[in-house]
C-alpha positions in Angstrom: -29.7 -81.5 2.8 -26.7 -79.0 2.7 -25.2 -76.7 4.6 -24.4 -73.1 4.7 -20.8 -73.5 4.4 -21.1 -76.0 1.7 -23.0 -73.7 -0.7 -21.0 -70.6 -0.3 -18.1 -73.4 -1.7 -20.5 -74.4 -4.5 -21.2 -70.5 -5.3 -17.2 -70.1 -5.8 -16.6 -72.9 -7.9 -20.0 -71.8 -9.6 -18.1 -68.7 -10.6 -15.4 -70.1 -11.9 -13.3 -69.4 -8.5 -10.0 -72.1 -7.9 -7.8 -69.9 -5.9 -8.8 -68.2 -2.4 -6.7 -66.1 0.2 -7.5 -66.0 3.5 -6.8 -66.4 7.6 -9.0 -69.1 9.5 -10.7 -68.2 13.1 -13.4 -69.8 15.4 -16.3 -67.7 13.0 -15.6 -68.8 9.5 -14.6 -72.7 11.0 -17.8 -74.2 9.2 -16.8 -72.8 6.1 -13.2 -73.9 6.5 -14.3 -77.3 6.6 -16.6 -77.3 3.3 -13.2 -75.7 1.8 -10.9 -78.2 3.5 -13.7 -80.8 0.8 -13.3 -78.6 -2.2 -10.5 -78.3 -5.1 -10.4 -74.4 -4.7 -6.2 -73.9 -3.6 -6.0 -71.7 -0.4 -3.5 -69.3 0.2 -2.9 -69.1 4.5 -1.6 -65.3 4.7 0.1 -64.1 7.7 -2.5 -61.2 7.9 -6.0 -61.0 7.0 -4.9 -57.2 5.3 -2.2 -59.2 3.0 -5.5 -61.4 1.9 -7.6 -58.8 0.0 -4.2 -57.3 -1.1 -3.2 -60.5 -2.8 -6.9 -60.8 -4.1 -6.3 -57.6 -5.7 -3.1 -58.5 -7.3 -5.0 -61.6 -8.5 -7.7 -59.9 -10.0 -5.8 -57.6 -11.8 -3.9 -60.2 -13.6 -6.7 -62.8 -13.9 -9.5 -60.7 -15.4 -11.8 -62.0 -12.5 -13.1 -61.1 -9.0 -10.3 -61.9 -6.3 -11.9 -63.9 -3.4 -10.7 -63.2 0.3 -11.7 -64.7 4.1 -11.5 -63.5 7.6 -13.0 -64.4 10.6 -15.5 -62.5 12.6 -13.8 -59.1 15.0 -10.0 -58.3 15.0 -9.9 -60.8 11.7 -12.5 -58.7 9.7 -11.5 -55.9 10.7 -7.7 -56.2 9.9 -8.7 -56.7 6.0 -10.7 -52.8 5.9 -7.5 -51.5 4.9 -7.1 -53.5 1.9 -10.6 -52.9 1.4 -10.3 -49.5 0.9 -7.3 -50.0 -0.9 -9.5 -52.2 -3.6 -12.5 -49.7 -3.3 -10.1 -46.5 -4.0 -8.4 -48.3 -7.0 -11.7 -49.6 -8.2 -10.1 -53.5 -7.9 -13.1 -56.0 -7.9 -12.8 -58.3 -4.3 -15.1 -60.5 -2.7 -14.7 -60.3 1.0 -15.8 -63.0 2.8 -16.1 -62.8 6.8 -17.5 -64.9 9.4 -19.6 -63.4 12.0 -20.9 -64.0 15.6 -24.2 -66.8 15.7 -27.3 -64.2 14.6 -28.9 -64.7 18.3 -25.6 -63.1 19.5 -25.5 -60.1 17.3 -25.3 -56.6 18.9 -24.6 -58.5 22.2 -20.7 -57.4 22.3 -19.3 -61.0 22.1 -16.6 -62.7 22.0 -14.8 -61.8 18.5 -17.7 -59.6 17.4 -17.5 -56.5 15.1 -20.0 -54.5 12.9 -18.2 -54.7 9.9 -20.4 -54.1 7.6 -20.8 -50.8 9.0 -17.0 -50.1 9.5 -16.7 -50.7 5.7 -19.8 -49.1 4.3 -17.8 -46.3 3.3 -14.9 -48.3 1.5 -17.4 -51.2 -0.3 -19.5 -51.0 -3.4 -21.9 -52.6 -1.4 -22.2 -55.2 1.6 -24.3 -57.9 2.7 -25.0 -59.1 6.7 -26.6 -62.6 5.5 -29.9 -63.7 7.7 -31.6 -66.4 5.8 -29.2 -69.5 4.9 -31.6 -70.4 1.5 -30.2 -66.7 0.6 -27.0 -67.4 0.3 -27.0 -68.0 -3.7 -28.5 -65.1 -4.3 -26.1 -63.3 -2.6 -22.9 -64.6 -3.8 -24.5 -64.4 -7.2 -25.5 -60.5 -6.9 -22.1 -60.3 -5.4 -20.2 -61.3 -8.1 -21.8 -59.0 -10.8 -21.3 -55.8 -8.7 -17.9 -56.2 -8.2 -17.1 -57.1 -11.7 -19.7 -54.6 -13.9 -20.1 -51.1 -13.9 -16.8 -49.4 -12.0 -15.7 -52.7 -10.0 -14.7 -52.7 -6.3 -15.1 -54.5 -3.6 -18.3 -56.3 -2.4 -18.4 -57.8 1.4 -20.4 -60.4 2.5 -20.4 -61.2 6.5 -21.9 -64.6 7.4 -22.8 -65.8 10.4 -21.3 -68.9 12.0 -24.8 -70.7 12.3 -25.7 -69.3 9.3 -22.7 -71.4 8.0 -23.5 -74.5 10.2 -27.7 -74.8 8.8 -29.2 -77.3 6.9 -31.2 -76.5 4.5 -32.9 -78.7 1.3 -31.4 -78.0 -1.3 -29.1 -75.9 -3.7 -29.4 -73.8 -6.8 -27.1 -71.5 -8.5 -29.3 -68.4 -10.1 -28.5 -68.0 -13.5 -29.1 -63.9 -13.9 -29.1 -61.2 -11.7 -32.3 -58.7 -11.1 -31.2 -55.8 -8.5 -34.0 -52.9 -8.9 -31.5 -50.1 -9.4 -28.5 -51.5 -10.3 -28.4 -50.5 -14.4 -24.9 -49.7 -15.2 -24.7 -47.3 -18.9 -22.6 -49.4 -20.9 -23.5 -47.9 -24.4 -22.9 -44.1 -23.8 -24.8 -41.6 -25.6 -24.9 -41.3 -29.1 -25.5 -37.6 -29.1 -22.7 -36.9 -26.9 -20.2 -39.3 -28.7 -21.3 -36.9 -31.7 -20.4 -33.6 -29.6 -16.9 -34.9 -29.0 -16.0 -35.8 -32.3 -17.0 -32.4 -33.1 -15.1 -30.9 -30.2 -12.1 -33.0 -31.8 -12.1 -32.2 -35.0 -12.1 -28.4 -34.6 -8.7 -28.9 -31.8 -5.6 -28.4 -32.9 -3.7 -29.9 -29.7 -5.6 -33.1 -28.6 -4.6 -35.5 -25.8 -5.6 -38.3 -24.3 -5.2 -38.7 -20.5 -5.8 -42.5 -19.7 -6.7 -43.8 -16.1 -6.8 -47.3 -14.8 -10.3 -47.7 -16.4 -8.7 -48.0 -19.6 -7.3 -50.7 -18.3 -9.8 -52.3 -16.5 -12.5 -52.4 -19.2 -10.1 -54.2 -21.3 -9.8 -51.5 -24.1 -5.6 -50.9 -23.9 -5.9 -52.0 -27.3 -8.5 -49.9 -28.9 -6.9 -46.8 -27.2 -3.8 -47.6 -28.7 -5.5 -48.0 -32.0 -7.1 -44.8 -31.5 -3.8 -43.0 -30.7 -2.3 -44.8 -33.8 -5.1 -43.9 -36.1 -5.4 -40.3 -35.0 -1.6 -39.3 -34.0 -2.7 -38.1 -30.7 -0.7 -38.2 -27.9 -1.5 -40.4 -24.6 -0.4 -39.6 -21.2 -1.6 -41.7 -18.0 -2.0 -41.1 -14.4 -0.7 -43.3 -12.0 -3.2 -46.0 -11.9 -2.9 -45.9 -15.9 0.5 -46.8 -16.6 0.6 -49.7 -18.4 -2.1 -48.2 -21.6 0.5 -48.1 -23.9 3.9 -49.6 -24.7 6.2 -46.9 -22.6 8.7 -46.3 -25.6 5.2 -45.6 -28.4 5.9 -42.6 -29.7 2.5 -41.5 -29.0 2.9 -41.9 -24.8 4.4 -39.3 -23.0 4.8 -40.8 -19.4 2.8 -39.9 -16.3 1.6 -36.3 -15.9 1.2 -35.2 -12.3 3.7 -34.0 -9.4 5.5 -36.6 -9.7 5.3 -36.8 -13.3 7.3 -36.6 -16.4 8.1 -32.5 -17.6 6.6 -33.7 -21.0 3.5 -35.1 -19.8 2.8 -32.0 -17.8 3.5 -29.5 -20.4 1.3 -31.4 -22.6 -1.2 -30.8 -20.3 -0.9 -27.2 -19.8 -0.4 -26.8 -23.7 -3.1 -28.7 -25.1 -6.6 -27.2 -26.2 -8.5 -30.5 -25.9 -8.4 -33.2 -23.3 -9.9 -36.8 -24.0 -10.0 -38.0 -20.2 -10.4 -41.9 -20.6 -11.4 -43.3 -17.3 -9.4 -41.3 -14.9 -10.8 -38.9 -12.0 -8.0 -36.4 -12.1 -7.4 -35.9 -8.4 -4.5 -33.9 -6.8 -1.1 -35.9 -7.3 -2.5 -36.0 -11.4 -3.5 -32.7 -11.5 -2.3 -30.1 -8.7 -4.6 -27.3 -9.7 -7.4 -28.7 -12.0 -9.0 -24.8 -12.1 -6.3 -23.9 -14.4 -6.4 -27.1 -17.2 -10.5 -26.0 -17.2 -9.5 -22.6 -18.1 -7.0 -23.7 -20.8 -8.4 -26.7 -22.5 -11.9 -27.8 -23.5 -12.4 -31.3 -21.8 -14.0 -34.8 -23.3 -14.8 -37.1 -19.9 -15.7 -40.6 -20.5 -16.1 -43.1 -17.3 -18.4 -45.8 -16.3 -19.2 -44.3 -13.1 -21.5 -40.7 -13.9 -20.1 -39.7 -10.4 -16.7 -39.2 -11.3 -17.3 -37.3 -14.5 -16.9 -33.2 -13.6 -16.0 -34.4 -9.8 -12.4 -32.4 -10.0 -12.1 -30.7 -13.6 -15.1 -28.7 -15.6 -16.3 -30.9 -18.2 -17.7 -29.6 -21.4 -18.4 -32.8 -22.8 -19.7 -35.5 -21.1 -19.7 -39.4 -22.0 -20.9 -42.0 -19.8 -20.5 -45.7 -21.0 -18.0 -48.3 -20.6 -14.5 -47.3 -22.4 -14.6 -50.3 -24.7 -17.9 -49.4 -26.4 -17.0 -45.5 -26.2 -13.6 -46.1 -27.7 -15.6 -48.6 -30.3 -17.8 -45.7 -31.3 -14.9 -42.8 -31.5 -13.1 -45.4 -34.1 -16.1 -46.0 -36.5 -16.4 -42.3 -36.6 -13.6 -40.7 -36.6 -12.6 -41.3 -39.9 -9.4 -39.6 -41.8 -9.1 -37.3 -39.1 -5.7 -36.7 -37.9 -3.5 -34.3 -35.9 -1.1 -31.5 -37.3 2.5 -32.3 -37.7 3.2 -29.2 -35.7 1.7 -30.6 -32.7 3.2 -34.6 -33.2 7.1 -32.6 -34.1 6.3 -30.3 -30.7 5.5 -33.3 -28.7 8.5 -35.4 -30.0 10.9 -32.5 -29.2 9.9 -32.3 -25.9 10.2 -35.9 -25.2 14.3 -35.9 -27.0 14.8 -32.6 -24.8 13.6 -33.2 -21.4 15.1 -36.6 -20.9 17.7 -36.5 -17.9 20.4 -39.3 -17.0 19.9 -39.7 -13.2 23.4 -39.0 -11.7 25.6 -42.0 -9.6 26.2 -41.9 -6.0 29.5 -43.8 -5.4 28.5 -46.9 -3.4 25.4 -46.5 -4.0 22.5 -48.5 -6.2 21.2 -45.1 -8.6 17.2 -46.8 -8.4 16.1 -45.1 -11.6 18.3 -46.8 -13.1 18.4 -49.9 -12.0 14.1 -50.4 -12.5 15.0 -49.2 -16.1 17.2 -51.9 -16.6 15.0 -54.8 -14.8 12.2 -53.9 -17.5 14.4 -55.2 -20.4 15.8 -58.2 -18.1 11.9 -59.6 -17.4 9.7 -61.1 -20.5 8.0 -58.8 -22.2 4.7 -59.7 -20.2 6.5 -59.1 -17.0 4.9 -57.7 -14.0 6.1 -55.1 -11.7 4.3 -54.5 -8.1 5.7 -51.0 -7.0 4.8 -50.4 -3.0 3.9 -46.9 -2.3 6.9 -44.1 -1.3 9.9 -42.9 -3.6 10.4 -46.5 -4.8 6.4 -45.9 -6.4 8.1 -43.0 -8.0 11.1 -44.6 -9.5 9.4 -47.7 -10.8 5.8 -45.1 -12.2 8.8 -43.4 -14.0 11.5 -45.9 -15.1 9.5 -49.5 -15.6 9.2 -49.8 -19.2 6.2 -51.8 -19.9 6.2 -53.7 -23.3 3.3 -56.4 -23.0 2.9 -56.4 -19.1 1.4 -55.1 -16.4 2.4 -52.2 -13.7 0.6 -52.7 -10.5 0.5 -50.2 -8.0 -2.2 -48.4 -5.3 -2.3 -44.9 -6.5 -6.5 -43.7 -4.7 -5.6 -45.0 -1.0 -1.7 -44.9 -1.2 -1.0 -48.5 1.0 2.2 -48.9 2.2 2.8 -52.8 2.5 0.8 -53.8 -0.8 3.5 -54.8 -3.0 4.3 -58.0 -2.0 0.8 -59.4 -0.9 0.0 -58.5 -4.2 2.9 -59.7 -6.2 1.6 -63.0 -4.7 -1.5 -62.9 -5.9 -0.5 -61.7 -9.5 2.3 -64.6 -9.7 -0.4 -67.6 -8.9 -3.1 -65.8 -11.8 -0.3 -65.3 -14.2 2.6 -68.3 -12.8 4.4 -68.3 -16.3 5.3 -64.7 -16.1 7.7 -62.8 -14.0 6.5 -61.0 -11.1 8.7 -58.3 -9.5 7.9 -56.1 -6.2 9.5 -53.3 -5.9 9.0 -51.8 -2.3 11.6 -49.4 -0.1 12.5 -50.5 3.4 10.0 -48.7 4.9 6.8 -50.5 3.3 9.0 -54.0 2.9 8.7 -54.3 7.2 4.8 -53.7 6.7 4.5 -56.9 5.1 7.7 -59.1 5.3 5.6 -61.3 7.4 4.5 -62.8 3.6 7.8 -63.9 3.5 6.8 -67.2 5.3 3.5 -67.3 2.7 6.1 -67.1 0.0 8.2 -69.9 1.3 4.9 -72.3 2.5 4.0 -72.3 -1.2 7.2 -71.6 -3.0 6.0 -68.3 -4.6 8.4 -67.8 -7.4 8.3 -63.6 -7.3 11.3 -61.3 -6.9 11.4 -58.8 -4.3 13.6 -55.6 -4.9 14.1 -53.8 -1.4 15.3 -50.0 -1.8 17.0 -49.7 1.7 18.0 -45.7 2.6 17.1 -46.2 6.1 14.7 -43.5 5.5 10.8 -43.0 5.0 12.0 -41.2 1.7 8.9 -39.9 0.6 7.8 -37.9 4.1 11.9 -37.1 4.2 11.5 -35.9 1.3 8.5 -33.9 2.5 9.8 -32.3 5.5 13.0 -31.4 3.4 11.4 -29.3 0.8 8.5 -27.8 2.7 9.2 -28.5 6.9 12.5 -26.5 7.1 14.7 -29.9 6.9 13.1 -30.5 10.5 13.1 -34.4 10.0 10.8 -36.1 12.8 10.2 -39.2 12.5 11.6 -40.5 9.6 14.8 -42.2 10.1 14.5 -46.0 10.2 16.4 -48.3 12.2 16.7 -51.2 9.8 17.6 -55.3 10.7 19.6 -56.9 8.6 17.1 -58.3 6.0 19.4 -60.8 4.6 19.3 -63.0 7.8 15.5 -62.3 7.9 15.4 -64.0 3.9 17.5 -66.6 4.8 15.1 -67.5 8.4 12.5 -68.3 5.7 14.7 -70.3 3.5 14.5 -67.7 0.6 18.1 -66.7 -1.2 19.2 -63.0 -0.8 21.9 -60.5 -1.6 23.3 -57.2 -1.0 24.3 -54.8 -3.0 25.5 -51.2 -3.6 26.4 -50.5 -7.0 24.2 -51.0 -10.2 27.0 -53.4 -11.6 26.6 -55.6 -8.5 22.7 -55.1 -9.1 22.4 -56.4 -12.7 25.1 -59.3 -12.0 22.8 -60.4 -9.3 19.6 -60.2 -10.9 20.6 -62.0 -14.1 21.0 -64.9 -12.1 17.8 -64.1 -10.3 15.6 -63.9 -13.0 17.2 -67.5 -14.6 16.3 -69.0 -11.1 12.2 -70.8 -10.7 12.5 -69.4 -6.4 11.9 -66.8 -4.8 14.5 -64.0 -4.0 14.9 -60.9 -2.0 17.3 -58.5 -3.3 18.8 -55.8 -1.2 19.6 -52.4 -3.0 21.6 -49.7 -0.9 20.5 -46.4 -2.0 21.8 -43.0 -1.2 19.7 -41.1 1.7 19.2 -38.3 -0.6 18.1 -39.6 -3.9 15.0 -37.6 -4.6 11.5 -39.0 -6.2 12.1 -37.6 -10.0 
């Protein structure tokens, strides 16, 4: 005989699972115990939200669904923002909560809460589990929806006696059969045709690459692609990270916040290759107008994305590896002009600024400029949402790493939670979050997960006492009527050292570098304190 809570343990180590993040309660106990038996290493957050944040750090740097766990009520219901975070960013998470005992459901109980139905809008799909012998299936259809097709996040709420029931015996399913589940992996042939076509008669193709460049694992072929062709990449937000930042084929991140080159592109071009990218406002303020200028190749994995915010004139549906596969076997000698590879070059020599220096003050832009070349080349940088998103989307210059970042929901506190996660998938490397003082205070309660565990990541605080970004808002567009923006801050050095983790101040970029060259020799944590002028702007 076994028990609920012992198979859900053998479904995760079935899937290859060794690292789990979660918060314990009276609900999920049973399974607690089966883990307590197990080799899989648990990470005890400080908040359930912080555990699907670092599972989404950790499956972005492991290649492999991110496993969370809650309890049943305020527990389950604390992780729906990071669900949503995960679901907007397409980030592949299994949720696991505990629930009330199934005689009790829909009885208002202690610690109960629907949340299947509070996260239906924010999941790829859920599960409410009923029959303990199901529970392999489950975990097993679980895993292959949050990993295939566009991934997110797949919750699966189990009942405490469902946890606590014997039943005979166990066996892991080898495949998956769900009637209606049939991701397009291939893409059409005929349409594949139509955009070459569509390519070869432009004379000012680009590339815009999304985050589902990087997520289907071609960066590689795209960059092949670009090579092969000289056509110029930009990415959005969630996209940084396709290409080496100093290629001479990558222009930076269009959008409002954007680089001047990437936009003009844009606006310029006749002929957008959208690779896995949705297009929505902060990428592309007023898509009406790029329709009306430029003829427009879509690919994505998800059919529902494709035409959502710009007019498409050719569509591809399929995975982006495969797709990409395709466009290189048949694009043969083509290449673009020299006019259009000298115009794009000029801009790129022209429009580059030097941020100006505040006296006593860290200059940010800067500084995240500088970090890039002090990390390994496979170093990873967590920016938190707010100006410091901004600075780091702009400034990090990504070699063989990664750029992490929530760009669909916009979650303040997600940097460090998922710095964690991305340092235990990928311990060799170096991990940076970058987060202003603002988002740092949403989280800093992972300061004491860092220390349990001796997290080796390195956390860059931009302190303006300011929410920059809404500042910045009611600045330019409110009249300079600031409510509600100015912070109050503590002294966060004390607060680093409370958890045993070394710290500094500074207020100069000399003092910055000095610091973090030490820093980055060190195997510990740090916390690194940068005082910015008030009135540093995003870009």
């Amino acid at each position: 005989m076994i028990s609920g809570a012992d198979i859900m343990i053998k479904c995760l180590e079935a899937e290859g699972i060794d690292t789990v993040f979660g918060y314990p309660g009276a609900a999920i106990c049973p399974f607690y115990d089966s883990l307590y038996k197990s080799d899989i290493r648990h990470i005890l957050v400080r908040m359930e939200q912080s555990a699907v944040h670092a599972a989404n750090g950790y499956s972005r740097c492991s290649r492999k669904a991110g496993v969370c766990i809650a309890t049943s009520g305020p527990g389950a219901t604390n992780m729906i923002t990071g669900i949503a975070t995960a679901y907007s960013d397409s980030i592949p998470v299994i949720c696991i909560t505990g629930q009330v005992k199934r005689e009790l459901i829909g009885r208002d109980v202690f610690q109960e809460a629907d949340i299947t139905g509070a996260c239906e809008p924010f999941v790829k799909h859920s599960y409410l589990v009923n029959d303990t012998r199901d529970l392999p299936r489950i975990f097993k259809e679980a895993f292959h929806i949050a990993t295939t097709g566009r991934m997110g996040p797949v919750l699966i709420d189990v009942p405490q006696d469902v946890q606590e029931e014997l039943v005979e015996s166990f066996e892991y399913p080898e495949k998956v059969e769900i009637v209606g589940y049939k991701p397009n992996y291939r893409g059409h042939k005929m349409q594949i045709k139509k955009a070459l076509e569509l390519l070869r008669s432009s004379e000012k193709p680009l590339i815009v690459a999304g985050g589902g460049v990087l997520s289907s694992g071609s960066k590689l072929k795209l960059v092949k692609f670009s090579e092969q062709t000289g056509i110029p990449v930009i990415s959005t937000l969630m996209g940084i990270g396709v290409m080496p930042s100093e290629h001479d084929n990558y222009l930076g991140m269009l959008g409002t916040h954007g680089k001047k080159y990437a936009n003009r592109a844009l606006h310029e071009s006749d002929l957008l290759i959208v690779c896995g990218a949705r297009l929505g406002d902060r990428a592309v303020a007023r898509p009406d107008q790029v329709s009306r200028t430029s003829k427009i190749i879509h690919i994505d994995i998800d059919p529902a994305e494709i035409g959502k915010n710009v007019t498409t004139t050719v569509p591809i549906v399929g995975d982006m590896k495969n797709v990409m596969e395709n466009l290189l076997d048949e694009i043969g000698d083509y290449h673009i002009s020299e006019e259009w590879a000298s115009t794009y070059s000029e801009w790129k020599q022209k429009m580059f600024r030097v941020p100006p220096v505040h006296e006593g003050f860290v200059e940010p832009r800067t500084l995240v400029s500088k970090l890039s070349f002090m990390m390994k080349s496979k170093g990873i940088l967590v920016a938190d949402v707010g100006q410091n998103q901004i600075w780091c989307a702009n400034n990090f210059r990504i070699r063989e790493g990664r750029f992490l970042t929530t760009g669909g929901m916009g979650t303040m506190g997600y940097s460090v939670p998922a710095a964690i996660g991305a340092k235990l998938a990928r311990p060799t490397r170096d991990v940076v979050a970058v987060c202003g003082d603002g988002s740092f205070q949403m989280n800093l309660t992972e300061l004491g997960t860092i220390m349990q565990n001796n997290i080796d990541i390195k956390i860059i605080v931009m302190r303006n006492n300011r929410l920059g970004m809404v500042r910045e808002l009611q600045s330019n567009i409110y009249g300079g009527r600031f409510s509600g923006t100015i912070l109050g801050d503590p002294d966060f050095t004390k607060i680093a050292e409370a958890y045993g983790i070394k710290t500094a101040e500074v207020s100069s970029n000399e003092e910055a570098e000095k610091i973090a060259e030490t820093m980055f020799k060190s195997k510990e944590p740090f916390v690194l304190i940068c005082n910015v002028a008030p009135e540093t702007p995003s870009i």
